[in-house]
N, C-alpha and C positions, 0 to 999 in steps of 0.2 A: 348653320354649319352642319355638315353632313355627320351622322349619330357614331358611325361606326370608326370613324378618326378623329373624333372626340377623346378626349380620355375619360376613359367609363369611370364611372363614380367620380367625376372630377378628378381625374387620374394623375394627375402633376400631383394635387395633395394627399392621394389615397396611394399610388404608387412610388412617389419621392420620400415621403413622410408617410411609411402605413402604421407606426405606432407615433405618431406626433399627437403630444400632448399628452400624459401619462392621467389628466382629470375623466380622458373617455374610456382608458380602459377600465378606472376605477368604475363609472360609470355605468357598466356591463356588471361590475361585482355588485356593488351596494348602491343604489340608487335612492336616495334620501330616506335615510335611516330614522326613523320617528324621534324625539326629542333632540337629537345631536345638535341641532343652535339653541344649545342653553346662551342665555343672556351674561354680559359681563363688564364691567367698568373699563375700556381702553380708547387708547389713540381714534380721534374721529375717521384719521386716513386708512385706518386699520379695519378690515372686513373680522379679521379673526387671527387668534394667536393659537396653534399648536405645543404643546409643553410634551417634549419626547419621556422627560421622567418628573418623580415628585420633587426633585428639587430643583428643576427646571424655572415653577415657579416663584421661588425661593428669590435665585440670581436673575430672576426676570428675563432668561434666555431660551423664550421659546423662539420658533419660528413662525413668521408673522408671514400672513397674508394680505396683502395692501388692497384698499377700496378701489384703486385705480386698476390693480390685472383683471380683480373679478368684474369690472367694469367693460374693461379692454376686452376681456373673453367673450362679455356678454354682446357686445355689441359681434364680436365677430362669428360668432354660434349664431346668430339672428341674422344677419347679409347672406350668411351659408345658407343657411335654411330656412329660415322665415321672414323675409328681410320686408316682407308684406304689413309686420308689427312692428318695426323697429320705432316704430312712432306712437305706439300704445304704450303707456305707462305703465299701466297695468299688465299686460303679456311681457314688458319689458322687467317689471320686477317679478316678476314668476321667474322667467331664465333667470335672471340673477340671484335668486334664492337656490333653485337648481346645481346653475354652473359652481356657488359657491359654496355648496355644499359639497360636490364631488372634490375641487380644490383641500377643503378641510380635510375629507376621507384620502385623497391623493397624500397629502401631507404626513397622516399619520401612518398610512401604509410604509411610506419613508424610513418615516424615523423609526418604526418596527422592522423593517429592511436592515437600518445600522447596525440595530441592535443583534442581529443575526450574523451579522460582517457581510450581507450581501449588497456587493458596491458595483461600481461601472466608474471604469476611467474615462481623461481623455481618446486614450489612445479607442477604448470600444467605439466609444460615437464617431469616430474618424473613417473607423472599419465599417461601422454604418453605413454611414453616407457613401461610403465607394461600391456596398455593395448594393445588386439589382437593379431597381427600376429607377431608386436614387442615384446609382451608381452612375446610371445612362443618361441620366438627365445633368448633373451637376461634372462627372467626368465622363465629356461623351467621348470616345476612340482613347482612354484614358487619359485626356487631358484636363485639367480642372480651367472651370469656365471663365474662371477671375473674380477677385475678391471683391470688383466694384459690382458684377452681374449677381453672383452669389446673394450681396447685401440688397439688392434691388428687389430678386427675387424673395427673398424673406419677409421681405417690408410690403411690396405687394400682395403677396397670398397669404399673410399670417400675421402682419400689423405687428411684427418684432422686430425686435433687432436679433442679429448672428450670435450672440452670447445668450441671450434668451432663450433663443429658439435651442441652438445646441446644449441648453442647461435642460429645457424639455424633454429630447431625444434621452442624454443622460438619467431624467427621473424614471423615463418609462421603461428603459432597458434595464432599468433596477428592477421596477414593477415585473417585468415581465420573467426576468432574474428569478424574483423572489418568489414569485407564482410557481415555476420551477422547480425551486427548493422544496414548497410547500407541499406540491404534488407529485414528488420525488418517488413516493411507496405507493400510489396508486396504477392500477394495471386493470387489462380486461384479459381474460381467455380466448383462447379460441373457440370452448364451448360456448360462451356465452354472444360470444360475435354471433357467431351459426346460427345462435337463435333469437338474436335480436335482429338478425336479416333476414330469417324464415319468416317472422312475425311479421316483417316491416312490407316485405315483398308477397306474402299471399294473399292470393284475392276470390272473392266470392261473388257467387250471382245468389239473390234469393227471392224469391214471391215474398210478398207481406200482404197484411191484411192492415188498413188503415180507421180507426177510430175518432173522430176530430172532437177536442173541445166546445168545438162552436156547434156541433149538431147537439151535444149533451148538454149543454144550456140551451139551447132551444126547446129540448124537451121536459125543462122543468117549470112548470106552472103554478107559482104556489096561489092562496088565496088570500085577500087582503085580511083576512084574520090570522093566517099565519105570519106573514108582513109584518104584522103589527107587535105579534107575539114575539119574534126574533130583534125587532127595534128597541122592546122594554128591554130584552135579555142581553143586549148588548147595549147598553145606554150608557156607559162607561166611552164607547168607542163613539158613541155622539155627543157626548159632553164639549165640545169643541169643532162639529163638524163644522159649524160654519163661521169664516172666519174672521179674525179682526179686520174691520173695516174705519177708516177716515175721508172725512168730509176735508178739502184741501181749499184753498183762499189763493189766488195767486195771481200777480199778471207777469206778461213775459213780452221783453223784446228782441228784436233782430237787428243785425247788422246795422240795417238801414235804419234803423232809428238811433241810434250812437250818435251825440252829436257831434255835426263839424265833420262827419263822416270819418272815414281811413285816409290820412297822407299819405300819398304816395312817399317810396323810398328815395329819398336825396343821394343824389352822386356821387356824396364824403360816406353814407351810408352801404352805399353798395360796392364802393371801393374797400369800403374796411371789411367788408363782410368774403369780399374776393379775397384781400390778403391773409385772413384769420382761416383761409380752409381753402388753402393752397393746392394742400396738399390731395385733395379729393378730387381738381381739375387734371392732375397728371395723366397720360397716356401712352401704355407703356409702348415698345417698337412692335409693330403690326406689319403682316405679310397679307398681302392678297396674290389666292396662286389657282390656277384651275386644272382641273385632274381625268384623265381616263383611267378607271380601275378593272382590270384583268383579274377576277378574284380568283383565290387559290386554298384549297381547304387544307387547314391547320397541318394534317397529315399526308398530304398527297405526296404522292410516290415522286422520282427522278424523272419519269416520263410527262406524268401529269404536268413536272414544274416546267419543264423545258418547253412543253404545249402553250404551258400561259407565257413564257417570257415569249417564246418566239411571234405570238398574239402581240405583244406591248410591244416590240420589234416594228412590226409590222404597221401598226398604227403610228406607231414614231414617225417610218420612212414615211408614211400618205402624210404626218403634217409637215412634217420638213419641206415635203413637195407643192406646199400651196393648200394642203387637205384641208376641209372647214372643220372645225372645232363643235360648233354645233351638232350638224351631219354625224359625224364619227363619234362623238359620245353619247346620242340618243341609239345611236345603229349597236356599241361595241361594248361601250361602259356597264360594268354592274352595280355602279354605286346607285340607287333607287333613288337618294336624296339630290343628285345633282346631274345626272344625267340628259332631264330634258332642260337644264338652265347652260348646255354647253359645256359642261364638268366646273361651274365655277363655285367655289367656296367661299367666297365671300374673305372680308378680313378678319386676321387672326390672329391673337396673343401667343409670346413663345409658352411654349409648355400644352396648349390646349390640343396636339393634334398628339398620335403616336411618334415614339422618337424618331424614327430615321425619316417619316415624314415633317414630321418639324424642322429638322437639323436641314434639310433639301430647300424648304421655303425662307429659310432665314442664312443661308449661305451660296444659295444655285443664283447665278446669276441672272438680271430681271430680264426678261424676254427669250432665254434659253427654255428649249425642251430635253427632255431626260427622261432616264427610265429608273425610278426606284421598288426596292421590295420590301414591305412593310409584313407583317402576320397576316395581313387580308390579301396578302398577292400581288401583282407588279401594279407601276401607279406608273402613268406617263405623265410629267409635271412638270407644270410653264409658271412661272412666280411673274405675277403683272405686273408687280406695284409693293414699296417698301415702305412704311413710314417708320423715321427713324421716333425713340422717345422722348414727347414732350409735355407740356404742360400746357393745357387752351387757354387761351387768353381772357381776357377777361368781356370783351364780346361777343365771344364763342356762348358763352355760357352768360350772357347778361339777361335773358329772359327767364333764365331758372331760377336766379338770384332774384330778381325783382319779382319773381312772384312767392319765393319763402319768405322774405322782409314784409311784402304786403299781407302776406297769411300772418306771420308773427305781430304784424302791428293789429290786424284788427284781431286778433285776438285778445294783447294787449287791452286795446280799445274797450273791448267787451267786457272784460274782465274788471278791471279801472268803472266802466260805467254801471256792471250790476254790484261792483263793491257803494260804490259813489250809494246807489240808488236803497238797496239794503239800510246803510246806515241813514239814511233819511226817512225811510219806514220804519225801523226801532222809534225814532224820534217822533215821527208822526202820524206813522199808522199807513199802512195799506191803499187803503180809499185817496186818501189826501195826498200819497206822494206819486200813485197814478196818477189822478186827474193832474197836478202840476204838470204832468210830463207827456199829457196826451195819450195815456196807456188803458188800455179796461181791464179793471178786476172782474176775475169771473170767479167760481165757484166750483168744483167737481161734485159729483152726485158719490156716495159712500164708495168707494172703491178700497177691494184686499188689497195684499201686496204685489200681486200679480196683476194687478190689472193696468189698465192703459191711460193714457187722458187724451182725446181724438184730437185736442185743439193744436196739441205741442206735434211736433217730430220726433222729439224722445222724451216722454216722462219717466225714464225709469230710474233714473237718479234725482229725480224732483220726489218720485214715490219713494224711494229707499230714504232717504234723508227725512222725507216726514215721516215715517213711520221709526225713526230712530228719533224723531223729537215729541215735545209733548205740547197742549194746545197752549201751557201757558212760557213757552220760549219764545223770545223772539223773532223776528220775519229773517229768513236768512236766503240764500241764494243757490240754483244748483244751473249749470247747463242744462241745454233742450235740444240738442243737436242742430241750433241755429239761432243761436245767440242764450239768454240767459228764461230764468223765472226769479223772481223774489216772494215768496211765501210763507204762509202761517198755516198751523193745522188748525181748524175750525172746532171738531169736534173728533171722540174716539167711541166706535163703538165695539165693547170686547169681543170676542170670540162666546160665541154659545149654539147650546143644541137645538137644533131647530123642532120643529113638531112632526107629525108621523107625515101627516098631509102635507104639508112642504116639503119632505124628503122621502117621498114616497116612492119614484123612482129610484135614488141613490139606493136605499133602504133593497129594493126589487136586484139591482146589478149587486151588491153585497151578499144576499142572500145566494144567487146562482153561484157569485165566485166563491163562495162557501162552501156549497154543496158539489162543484163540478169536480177538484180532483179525486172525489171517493167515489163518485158514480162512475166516471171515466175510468178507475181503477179498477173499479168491482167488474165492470161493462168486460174490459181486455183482460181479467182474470177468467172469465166466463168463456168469451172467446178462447182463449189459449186451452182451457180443458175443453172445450166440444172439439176443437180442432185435434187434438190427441187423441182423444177417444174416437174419433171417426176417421181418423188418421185422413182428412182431408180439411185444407185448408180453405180452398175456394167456398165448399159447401157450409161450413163452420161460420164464415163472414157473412154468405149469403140470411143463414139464419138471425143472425145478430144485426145485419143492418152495416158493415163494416165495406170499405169499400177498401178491392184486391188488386193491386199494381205489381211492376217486376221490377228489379233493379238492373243499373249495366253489370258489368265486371268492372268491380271497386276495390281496392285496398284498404287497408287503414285510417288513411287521409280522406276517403270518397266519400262525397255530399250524393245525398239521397235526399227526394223530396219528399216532403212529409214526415220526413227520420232525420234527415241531419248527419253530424259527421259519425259514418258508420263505428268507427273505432272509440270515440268517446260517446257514444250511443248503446252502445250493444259490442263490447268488445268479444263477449261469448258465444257472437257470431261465427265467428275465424277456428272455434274450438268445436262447432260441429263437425256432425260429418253429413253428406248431402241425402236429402231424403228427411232427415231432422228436422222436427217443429221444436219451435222455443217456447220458453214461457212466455209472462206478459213482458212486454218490454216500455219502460214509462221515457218519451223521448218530448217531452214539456207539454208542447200543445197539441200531441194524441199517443195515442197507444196505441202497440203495433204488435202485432205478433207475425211471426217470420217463418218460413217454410225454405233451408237453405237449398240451393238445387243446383252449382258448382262450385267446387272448390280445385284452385291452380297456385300448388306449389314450385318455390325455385327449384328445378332439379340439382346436383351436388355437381354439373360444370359450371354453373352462374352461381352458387355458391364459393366457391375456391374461386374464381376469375374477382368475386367480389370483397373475398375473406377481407383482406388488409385493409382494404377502405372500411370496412362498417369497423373494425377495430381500430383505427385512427379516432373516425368518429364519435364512436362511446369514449375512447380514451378520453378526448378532446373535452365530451360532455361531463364526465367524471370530474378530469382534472378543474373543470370552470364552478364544478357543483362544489367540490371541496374548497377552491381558492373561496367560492363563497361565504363558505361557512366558515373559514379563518376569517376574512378581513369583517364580516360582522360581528366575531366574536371578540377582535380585536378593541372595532369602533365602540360596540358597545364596553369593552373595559375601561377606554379612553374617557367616557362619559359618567361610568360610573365615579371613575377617581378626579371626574372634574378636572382632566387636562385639557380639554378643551374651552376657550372662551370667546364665544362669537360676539361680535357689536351689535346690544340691542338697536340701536337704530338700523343700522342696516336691515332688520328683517322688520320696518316699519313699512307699509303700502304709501305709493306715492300720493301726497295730498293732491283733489283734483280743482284745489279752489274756490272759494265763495264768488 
């Protein structure tokens, strides 16, 4: 689908709903607050209970958080953006720990909201939804789209229902209320606009002189009696360099040895498995339409616009008259994505295009051409093909289903046969309950906990799990990224300092990154004064070995190699004046000294053309930095007074099974 009649940012849900969900603007404030899921005795369904005051939980009337939304959110935060995990258990309860945290912080922002009297009625969220981008979407030429499309649409892009969803609108326009309130006496100058846009917008050109890390270890040599004398003197720091290692016991099988192999999925199997996730097959009404775009820039003048319509005019009349579709939108179109495919766009859900090109493909009748004008300019637009909304059938989709049942069964399968196989090695050992089964125990040679086992496809959960057992537990079980392992740890050997000769190397790289940032320091302090004193840059490097480069014209933001972000680098850059050497300047891996040689301020027209915006902007920055520091001051009272009580289970990692 072409980018630019896309809705940017996913624009149905960024422009219909741009404060939807009040947990992401909490989000933006406080972002998992350390300790705040203290643990606590409740409902299993219950992620966490809110308590607005101390006697809250007296009458046991906090406000609860249910397993099932932060659930619900979780899964739909991850289709949005990661939907690449939604299968990882492990990345899936990370979001959920996450998502339900901001929910908790959402919550008590709330009920601190009440307590202020900052409210939102029905009638606000009503006023919402009519106004803007929501407004054009749900009342487009002011009519409301109907209560059955409305509910459709919610349930679609948002997995709620219309009382949900409009209960979210209502918390966030609290939140956003209440951020308001908060940041009510916050203000900028206009002195201080002036100079936080003078600062932001001047730029510099400068010679530098470059000094590398890697050349100042190069030139330290020490001698294996020094080596040696630095290894006793830091023997504290070897006491453990080298580290615990285990000898591992194990054998492992795959798929194909599972006996009796994987059933395929039975017909009752695959029917019930259609009917339980129904709801996943629906599709909603789809337009296929293909386009000539006549683009038109955002501000063009009366003349310009009348140039592009009379252009779409004109195109119109050549297809009405037989004109080819191809031909004319590879010659006329400016749309880059669809131009040489004949202007086609392929199919498309309501919502995904801009509005008056959406409203044109889901109401222009199918095989008519037309001229509409969107923000990008006249579009000339032919709608191919409707499909109205339904639900695939269950042949449509019976390949997909028959191959998650077969994944879930030999999973199953595996799981079942390394529990089976486990418990018969507690019982009789390793050796004996391979051989019964045709398997070979092998052996691993000492491996950390970092290390590999070549035979597996993944031992890194076969390492983790023995290195959390001990040699005299029993054989237990881990995945191997195809199929299972059942193992013992053989033997441990601890963590100890090695001798000078075995870590005589390590010992050599310790020693240089010991001594590199005082010599690199000393090096570019040395530079900086011959450069001053000789009031020459070039010649100053040449002496010391430093090698002399130039920058473009940079700002604040501007990457320099070898230096980095000029402004968090050397901000006392911007404060010279040209002709000025610096001192040393430390930018991590070299030192640099600077010779500035232009400097380009805004003059006072691009100042004043700019004033209001850089004062909007720090306001904005202000008011987000103070809401900050309220709703953490908040959260953290919440915590202190123990109103908060999150389900310790809910913040337990998912088990990944023996």
């Amino acid at each position: 689908m072409i980018r630019f009649l896309q809705s940017k940012d996913n624009r149905l849900v960024k422009a219909l709903f741009i404060v939807i969900i009040a947990a992401a603007s909490v989000s933006m404030v406080v972002y998992l607050i350390p300790g705040l899921a203290a643990g606590g005795t409740i409902s299993a369904s219950t992620y966490a209970v809110v308590y607005p005051h101390w006697y809250s939980k007296i009458f046991a009337s906090g406000q609860e958080i249910s397993e099932q939304k932060v659930e619900q959110q979780t899964r739909q935060r991850l289709q949005q953006q990661n939907p690449q995990y939604a299968s990882n258990p492990m990345i899936v309860n990370m979001f959920k720990q996450q998502i339900g945290q901001q929910m908790v912080q959402q919550e008590i922002l709330l009920a601190e909201a009440e307590k202020l009297g900052v409210t939102a009625t029905n009638e606000d969220v009503n006023s919402f939804l009519h106004q803007g981008q929501a407004g054009q979407i749900l009342f487009p030429n002011g009519k409301f789209i109907g209560q059955d499309q409305y509910t459709s649409l919610i349930a679609s892009r948002f997995d709620m229902s219309v009382p949900d969803f409009e209960e979210s609108v209502r918390h966030d326009i609290i939140i956003q209320r209440l951020r308001a309130y908060v940041t009510a006496g916050v203000n900028v100058g206009e002195k201080e606009a002036r100079e936080e846009y003078v600062k932001e917008n001047t730029k510099i050109k400068f010679q530098y002189a470059v000094l590398s890390s890697d050349d100042i270890r190069k030139s330290i040599n020490p001698s294996d009696a020094e080596l040696e004398a630095f290894f006793k003197k830091n023997a504290s720091r070897y006491a453990n360099a080298v580290p615990e290692e285990r000898t591992i016991q194990y054998f492992a099988f795959t798929p194909n040895d599972v006996p009796g192999g994987v059933q395929q999925p039975t017909q009752q199997e695959i029917q019930a498995y259609y009917n339980a996730h129904k709801g996943e097959y629906s599709v909603p009404e789809q337009a296929k339409a293909r386009h000539i775009l006549i683009q038109l820039a955002p501000n063009a003048d009366a003349k310009a616009d009348s140039a592009a319509k009379a252009k779409a005019e004109e195109v119109l009349k050549q297809l009405q008259n037989g004109g080819n579709w191809t031909e004319l939108a590879k010659k006329d179109s400016d749309d880059p994505g669809s131009k040489e495919n004949g202007g086609e766009l392929g199919f498309a859900r309501r919502g995904m295009m801009v509005p008056q090109f959406d409203n044109a493909i889901f109401t222009q009748k199918i095989g008519d051409i037309k001229i509409i004008k969107t923000q990008y300019g006249y579009h000339v637009v032919q709608v191919e093909e409707r499909t109205p909304a339904h639900t695939q059938d269950l042949n449509e989709v019976l390949p997909t289903i028959q191959a998650t049942l077969l994944r879930q069964k030999s999973t199953g399968a595996q799981e079942s046969y390394a529990k089976a196989l486990t418990s018969e090695a507690i019982k009789n050992g390793l050796d004996k309950t391979a051989a019964a089964h045709h398997l070979q125990v092998l052996t691993t040679p000492p491996i950390n906990q970092q290390g590999v086992i070549p035979a597996l496809p993944d031992g890194q959960q076969l390492i983790s799990r023995a290195f959390a057992s001990k040699p005299s537990d029993p054989p237990q079980s881990a995945p191997t990224g195809e199929g299972y392992a059942i193992f013992q740890v053989k033997s441990v050997a601890p963590a100890h300092a090695p001798s000078f000769a075995d870590w005589k190397s390590h010992v050599l790289d310790d020693f240089k990154n010991d001594q590199v940032p005082a010599l690199l320091s000393q090096k570019t302090a040395e530079l900086a004064a011959k450069a001053k004193a000789e009031n020459d840059l070039a010649k100053a490097a040449k002496e010391v070995g430093a090698t002399v480069k130039t920058s473009d014209l940079v700002d604040q933001r501007g990457q320099v190699p070898d230096f980095g972000a000029v402004g968090q680098v050397a901000p006392q850059l911007f404060d010279m004046a040209p002709g000025a050497i610096s001192g040393p300047i430390n930018a991590g891996r070299t030192g640099v000294v600077a010779r500035l040689e232009d400097k380009q301020q805004p003059n006072d027209a691009d100042i004043a053309k700019n004033l209001d915006r850089m004062k909007d902007q720090l306001l904005d920055e202000k008011q987000q930095e103070a809401f900050q520091v309220f709703a953490s001051n908040v959260i953290s009272e919440y915590r202190k007074k123990n109103l908060v009580r999150v389900n310790s289970q809910s913040q337990q990692p998912p088990q990944t099974g023996e």
